[in-house]
C-alpha positions as CSV (number, residue, x, y, z in Angstrom):
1,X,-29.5,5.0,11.3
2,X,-32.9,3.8,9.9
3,X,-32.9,4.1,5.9
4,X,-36.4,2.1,5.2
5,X,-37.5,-0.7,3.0
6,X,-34.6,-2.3,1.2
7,X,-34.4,-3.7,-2.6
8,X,-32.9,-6.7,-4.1
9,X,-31.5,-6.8,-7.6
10,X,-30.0,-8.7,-10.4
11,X,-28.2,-7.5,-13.5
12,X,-26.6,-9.3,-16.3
13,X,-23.1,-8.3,-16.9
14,X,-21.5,-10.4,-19.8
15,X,-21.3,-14.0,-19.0
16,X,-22.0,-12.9,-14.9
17,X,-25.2,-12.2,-13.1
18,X,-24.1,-9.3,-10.3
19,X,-26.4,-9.1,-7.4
20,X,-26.5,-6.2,-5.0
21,X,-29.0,-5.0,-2.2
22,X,-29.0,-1.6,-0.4
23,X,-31.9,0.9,1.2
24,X,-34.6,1.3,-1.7
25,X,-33.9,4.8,-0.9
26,X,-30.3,4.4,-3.0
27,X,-31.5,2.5,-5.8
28,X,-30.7,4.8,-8.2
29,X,-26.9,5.2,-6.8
30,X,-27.1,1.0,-7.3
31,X,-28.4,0.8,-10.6
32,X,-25.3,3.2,-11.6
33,X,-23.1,0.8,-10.0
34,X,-24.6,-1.9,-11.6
35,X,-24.4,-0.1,-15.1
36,X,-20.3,0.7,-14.3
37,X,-19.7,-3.2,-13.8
38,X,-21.8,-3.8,-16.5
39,X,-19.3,-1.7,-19.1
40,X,-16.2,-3.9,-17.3
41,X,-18.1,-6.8,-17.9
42,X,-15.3,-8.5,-19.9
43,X,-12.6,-7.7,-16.3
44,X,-14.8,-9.1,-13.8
45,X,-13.4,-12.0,-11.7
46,X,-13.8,-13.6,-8.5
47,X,-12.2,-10.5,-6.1
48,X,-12.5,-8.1,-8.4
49,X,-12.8,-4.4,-6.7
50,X,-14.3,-0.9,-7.6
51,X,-13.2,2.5,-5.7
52,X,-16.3,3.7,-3.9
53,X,-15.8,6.7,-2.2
54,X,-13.3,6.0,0.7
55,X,-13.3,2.2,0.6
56,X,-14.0,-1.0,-2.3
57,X,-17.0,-2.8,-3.2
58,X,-16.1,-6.4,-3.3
59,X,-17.4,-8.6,-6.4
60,X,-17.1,-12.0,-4.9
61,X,-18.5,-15.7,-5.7
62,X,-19.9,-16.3,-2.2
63,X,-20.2,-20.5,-1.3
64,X,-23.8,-21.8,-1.1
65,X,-26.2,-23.3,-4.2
66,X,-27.9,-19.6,-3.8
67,X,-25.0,-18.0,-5.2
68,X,-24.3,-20.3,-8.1
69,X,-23.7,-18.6,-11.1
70,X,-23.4,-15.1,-9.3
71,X,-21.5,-12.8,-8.2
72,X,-22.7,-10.6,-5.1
73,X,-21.4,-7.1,-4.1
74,X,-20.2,-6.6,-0.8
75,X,-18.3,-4.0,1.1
76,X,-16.5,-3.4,4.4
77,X,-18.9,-3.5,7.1
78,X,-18.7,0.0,8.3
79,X,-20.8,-0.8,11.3
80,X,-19.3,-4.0,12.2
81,X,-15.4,-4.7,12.2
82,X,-14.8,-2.6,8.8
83,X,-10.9,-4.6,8.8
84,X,-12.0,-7.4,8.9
85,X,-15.7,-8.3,8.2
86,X,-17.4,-7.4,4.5
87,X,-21.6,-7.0,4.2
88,X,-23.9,-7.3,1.1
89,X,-26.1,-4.8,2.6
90,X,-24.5,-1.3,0.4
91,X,-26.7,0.9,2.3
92,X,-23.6,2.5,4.4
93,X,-21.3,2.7,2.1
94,X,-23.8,4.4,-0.5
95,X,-24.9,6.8,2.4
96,X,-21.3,7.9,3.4
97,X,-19.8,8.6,0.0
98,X,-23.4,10.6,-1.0
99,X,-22.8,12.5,2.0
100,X,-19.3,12.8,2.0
101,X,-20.0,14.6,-1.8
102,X,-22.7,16.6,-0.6
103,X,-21.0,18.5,2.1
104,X,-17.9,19.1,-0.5
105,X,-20.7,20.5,-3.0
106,X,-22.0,22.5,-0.9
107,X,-18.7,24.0,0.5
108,X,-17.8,24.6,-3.2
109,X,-14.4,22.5,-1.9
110,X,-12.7,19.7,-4.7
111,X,-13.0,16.5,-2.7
112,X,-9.8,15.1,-1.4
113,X,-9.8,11.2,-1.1
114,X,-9.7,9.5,2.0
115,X,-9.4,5.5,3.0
116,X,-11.9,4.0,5.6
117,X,-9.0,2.2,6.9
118,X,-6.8,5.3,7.5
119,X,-6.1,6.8,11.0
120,X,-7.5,9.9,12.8
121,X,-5.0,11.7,15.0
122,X,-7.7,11.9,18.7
123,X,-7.5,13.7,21.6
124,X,-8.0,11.9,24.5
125,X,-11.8,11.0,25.7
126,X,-12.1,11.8,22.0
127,X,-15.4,8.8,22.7
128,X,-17.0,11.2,24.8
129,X,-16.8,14.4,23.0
130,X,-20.6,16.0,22.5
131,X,-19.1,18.7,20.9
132,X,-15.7,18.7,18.6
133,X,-13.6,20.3,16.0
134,X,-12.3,18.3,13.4
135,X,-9.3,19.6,11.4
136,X,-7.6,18.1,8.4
137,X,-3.5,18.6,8.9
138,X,-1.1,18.0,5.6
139,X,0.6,15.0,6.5
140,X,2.0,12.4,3.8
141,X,2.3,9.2,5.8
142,X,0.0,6.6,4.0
143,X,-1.5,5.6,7.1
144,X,-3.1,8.9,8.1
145,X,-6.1,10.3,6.9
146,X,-4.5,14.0,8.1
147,X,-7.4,14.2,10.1
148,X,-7.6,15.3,13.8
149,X,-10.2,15.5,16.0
150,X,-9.7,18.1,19.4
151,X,-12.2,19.4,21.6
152,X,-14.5,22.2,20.3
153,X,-12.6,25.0,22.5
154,X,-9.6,24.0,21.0
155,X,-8.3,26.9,18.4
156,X,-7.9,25.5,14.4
157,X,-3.8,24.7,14.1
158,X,-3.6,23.3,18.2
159,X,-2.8,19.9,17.8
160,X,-2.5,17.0,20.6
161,X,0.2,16.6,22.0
162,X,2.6,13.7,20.3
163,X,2.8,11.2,23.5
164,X,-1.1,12.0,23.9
165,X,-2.5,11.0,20.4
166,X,-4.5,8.1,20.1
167,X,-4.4,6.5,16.7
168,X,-7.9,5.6,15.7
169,X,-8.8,4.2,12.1
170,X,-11.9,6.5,10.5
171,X,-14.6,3.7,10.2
172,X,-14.3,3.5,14.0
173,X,-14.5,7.2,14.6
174,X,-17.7,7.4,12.2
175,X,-19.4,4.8,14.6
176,X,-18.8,6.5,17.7
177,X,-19.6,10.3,15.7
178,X,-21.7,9.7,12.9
179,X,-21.3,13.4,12.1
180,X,-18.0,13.0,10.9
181,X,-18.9,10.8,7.9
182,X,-19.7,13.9,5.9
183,X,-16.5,15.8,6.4
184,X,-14.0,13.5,5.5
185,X,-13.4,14.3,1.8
186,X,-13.0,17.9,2.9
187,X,-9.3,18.6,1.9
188,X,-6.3,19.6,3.7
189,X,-6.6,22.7,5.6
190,X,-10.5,22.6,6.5
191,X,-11.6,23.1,10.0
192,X,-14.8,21.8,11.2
193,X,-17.2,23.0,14.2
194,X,-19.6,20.1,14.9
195,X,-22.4,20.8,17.4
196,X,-25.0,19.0,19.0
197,X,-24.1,16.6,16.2
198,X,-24.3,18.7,13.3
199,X,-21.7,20.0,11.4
200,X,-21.9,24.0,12.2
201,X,-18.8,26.0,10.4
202,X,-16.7,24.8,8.1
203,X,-13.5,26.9,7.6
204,X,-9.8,26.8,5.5
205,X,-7.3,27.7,8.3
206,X,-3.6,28.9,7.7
207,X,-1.0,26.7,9.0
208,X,1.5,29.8,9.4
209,X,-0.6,32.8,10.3
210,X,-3.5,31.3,12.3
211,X,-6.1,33.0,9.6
212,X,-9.6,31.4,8.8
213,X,-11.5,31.8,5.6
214,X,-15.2,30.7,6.4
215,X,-16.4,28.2,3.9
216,X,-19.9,27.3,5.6
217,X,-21.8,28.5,6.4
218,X,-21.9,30.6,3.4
219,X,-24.3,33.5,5.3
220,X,-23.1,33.9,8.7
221,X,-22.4,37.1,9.5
């Protein structure tokens, strides 16, 4: 994904300086950021975290004379190793949660929190899907995101077989479909047609009776 020129900033918050870079394009979304940390100026520490959409952003002191006397804001490197490696580039994370918002908006659906780190229930050859249905199941374990993703033939409610599910955290699943970064903070009970990598219907399906409510999009039929 190409987002264009990228910004640079600096903001004073109490006795800290905070430094945090993302696409020019989300400057505004940074500044607000900025602001929030700003107001918990007197909390801020070393490792200190803020819930952004489905993962943290990171206000660390990072080694080098650069850094002295600053704190920089990093997150999980959503295109990278997202366990394991952190970025001070906020672009993605800024991108996904503003487009994980949107799509709820525009569903007129109460977004439903979801971690980066927790697992999509696939079908398998899930990698090579060009077309899919996504479908979000009510399941309590803390590990799962309730998420499934099936072949687009597949009716809302069929699920993958238990010795057949592959257990796949979300970040990785956003790599390989991009087009399943907006639907993630859809809640429990949404079905999702994604075509030709768009997201094409949107609908609440019953668990019991198999009924759809369409959600998006809003004129169809």
């Amino acid at each position: 994904m190409e987002f264009g020129e990228y910004v640079g900033t600096e903001r004073q918050a109490g006795e800290f300086r905070l430094r945090a870079s993302a696409a020019e394009v989300f400057a505004w979304q940074l500044e607000s950021i900025l602001r929030e940390l700003e107001r918990e100026s007197d909390r801020l520490f070393d490792g200190f975290t803020m819930r952004y959409g489905w993962g943290p952003i990171f206000v660390e002191d990072l080694p080098g004379e650069e850094n002295d006397g600053v704190f920089t804001l990093r997150t999980p490197d959503y295109q990278g190793d997202a366990a394991n490696e952190r970025t001070q580039d906020l672009t993605i994370a800024l991108y996904t949660y503003a487009q994980q918002m949107q799509l709820a908006g525009i569903c007129e659906e109460r977004p439903e929190a979801v971690e980066f780190w927790q697992d999509i229930l696939a079908a398998p050859g899930w990698e090579d899907f060009e077309d899919y249905r996504l479908q979000r199941l009510n399941i309590s374990a803390e590990q799962a995101s309730g998420w499934m993703i099936v072949p687009v033939d597949w009716e809302f409610g069929e699920t993958v077989p238990r010795e057949d599910v592959e257990y796949v955290p979300a970040w990785k699943v956003t790599q390989t479909h991009p087009s399943v970064i907006p639907t993630l903070m859809l809640p429990t009970w949404s079905g999702v047609e994604v075509r030709g990598g768009q997201v094409t219907r949107v609908v609440e399906w019953g668990d019991e009776d198999g009924s759809e409510r369409l959600i998006f999009p809003k004129d169809e039929g």
